[in-house]
N, C-alpha and C positions, 0 to 999 in steps of 0.2 A: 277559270270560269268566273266569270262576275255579274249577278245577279242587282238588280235593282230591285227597292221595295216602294211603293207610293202606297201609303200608312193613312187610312182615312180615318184617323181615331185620333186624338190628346192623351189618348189614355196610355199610347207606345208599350212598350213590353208587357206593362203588370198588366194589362185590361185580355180580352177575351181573345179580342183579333189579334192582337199585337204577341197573345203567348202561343196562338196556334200557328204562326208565321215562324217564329221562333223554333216550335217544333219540326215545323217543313224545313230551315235552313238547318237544322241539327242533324236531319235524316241525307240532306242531300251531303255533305259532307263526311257520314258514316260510310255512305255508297263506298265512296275512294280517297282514304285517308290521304293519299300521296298527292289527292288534286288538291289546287289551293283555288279556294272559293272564297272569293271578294264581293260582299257583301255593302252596296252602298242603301240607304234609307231616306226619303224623305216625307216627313208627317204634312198631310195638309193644314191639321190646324196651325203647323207653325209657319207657313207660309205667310199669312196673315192677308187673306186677299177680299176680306171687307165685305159686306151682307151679301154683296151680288156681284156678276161681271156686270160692266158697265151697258155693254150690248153698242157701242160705240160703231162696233165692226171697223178700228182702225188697225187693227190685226190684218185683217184681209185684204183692205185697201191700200192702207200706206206699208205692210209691213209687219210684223209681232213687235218689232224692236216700240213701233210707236203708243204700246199700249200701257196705259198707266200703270198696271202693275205686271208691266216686262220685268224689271230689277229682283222680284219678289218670285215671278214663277220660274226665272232662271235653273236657280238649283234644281228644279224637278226635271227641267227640258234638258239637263247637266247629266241628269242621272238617266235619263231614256237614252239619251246619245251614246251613253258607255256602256250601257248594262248588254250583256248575252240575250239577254231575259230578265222580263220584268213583272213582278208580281206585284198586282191590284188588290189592296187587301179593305173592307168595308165592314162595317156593323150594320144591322142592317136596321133602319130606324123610320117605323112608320111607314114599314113593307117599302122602303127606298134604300137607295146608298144613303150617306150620310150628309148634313150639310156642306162641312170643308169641302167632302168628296166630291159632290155636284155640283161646288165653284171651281172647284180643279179643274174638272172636265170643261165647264164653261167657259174656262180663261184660255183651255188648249183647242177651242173653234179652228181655228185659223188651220189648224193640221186636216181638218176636214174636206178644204180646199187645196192644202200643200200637203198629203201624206208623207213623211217623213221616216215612215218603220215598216215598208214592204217589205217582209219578210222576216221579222224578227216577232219570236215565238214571246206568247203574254197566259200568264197564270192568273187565276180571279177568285179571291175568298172570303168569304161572309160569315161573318155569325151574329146568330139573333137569339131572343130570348123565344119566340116562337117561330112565325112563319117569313117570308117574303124573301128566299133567298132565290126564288125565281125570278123576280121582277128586278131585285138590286145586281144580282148578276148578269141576268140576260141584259137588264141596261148597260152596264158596262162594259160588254162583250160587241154590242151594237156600238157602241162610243170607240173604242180603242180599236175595232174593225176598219171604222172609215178615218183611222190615222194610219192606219196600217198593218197594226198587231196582227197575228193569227191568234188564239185562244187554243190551247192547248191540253187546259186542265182546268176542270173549276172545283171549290167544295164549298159547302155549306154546309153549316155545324149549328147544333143546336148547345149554346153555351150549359142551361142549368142540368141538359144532360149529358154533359159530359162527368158527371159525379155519378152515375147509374154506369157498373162495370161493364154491362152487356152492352149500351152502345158507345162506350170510351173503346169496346173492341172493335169497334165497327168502323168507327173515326181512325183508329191509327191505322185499322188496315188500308181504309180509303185512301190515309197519307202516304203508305206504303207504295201504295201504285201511284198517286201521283209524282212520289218522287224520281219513280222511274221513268213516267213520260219527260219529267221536268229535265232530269238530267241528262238524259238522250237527244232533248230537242235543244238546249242551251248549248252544247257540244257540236253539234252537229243539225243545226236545221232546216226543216223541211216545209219548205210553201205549200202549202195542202191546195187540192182543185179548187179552182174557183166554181160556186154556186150562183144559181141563176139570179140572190139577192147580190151577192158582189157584183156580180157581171153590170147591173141595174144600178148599182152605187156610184160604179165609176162610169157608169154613162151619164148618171144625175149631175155627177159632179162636174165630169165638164161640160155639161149644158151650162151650169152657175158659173164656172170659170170664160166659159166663150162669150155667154150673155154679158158678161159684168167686163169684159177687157177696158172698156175706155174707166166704168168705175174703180173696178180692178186690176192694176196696171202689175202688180206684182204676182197677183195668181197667175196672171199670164204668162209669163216669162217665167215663172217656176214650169210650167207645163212644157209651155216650148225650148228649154232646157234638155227637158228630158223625153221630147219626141211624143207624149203623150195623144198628143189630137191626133195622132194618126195610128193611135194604137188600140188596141183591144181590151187591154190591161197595163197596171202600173208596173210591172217586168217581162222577162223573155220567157216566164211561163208559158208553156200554152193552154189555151182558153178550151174550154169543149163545145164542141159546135152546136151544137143543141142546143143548151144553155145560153148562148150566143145568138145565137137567133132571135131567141126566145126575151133577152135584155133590148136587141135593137128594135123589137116590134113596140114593147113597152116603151121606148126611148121615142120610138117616131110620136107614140099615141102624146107623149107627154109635152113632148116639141109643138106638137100642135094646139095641147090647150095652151100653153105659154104664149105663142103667136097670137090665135085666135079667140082668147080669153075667153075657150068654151070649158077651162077645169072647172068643177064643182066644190065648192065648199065641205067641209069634211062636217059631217052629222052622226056621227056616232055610227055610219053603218052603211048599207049602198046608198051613193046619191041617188036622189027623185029628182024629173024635174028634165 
């Protein structure tokens, strides 16, 4: 089995996140002594990818190879390529992921257009000193969905009480089950049904990929590669029909404001107008 880590912290093993990761790979290797679990990590802060992405979009157009720090997010797109599974692991800082971790995600755009991990199962974990493991987790569950991931298992931990015994029991039993989803789905995984927000994803997306061919000459050829435009979904899953419907209705509506440039500006709420 071999597990990928993407480490949203400097702080690596001693710090909060980086010890409760530690605990998950301790436990998943307890499961079956006899399995040998390989273990790759990459920290974002050591990536070193600079205050911001650039927003260039030469990722999408010419390429990922063409973006100035291709060289530097390698190792990470190294360790997704090989990993069984791979765990997101974040602090959670001003009810968000972390910085590193929001240029991580930034730099890996281009997979939103090119998913590259249909079907490969993704674990997600936070700790904070109080609240926002909703917001930091659901964003990263939404971020690694449209590259491909499925999410599997998520925790949220509340760091200064994990020093209070009554919920340190609470946290390792939580660990307890996650490691058995983890280590069932890393072995053996399962593409779960697509939902009427996937369904909607991948219709979105190749609206962006069809629209953009003549700018986007590589989105293109990644899709028609793999038969995409003429498909329902990014594998030989089947779709549910309902759900399905239900994506192509929202897909015509959205086809037409793009055309017609009758969308509305987003205001915090229904458009008026």
């Amino acid at each position: 089995m071999r597990i990928g880590v993407i480490m949203g912290t400097g702080h690596g093993s001693t710090g909060t996140t980086g010890a409760l990761v530690t605990q998950l790979l301790e436990r998943v290797r307890a499961v079956d002594p006899s399995l040998t679990v390989e273990v790759d990590v990459v920290t974002t802060d050591d990536l070193d990818l600079g205050p911001s992405c650039p927003a260039c979009l030469s990722c999408m157009t010419a390429g990922e190879q063409s973006c100035p720090s291709f060289e530097r997010t390698s190792p990470a797109r190294a360790l997704m390529d090989a990993a069984d599974l791979v765990v997101f692991a974040t602090p959670v800082h001003s009810f968000h992921v972390s910085a590193t971790m929001k240029r991580f995600v930034d730099h890996f755009a281009y997979l939103i257009h090119r998913p590259a991990y249909v079907g490969k199962p993704a674990v997600l974990v936070s700790t904070a000193a109080g609240a926002g493991h909703d917001a930091a987790l659901g964003y990263l569950s939404s971020a690694v969905r449209r590259w491909g991931f499925h999410t599997v298992g998520q925790l949220g931990v509340n760091g200064p009480g994990l020093a209070k015994a009554p919920y340190r029991e609470k946290v390792d039993r939580a660990l307890d089950e996650l490691v058995r989803t983890l280590h069932a789905q890393a072995l053996d995984p399962v593409e779960p049904k697509q939902t009427v927000a996937d369904l909607i994803g991948f219709r979105v997306a190749r609206l962006l990929v069809e629209g953009g061919r003549s700018e986007g000459p590589v989105d293109a050829a990644y899709w028609d590669e793999r038969g995409w435009f003429d498909a329902d979904w990014f594998s030989d899953r089947p779709v549910p029909k309902l759900a399905n419907r239900i994506a192509a209705m929202v897909e015509k509506k959205i086809r037409a404001g793009i055309e017609e440039g009758s969308a509305k500006p987003w205001t915090g709420g229904r458009a008026r107008g």
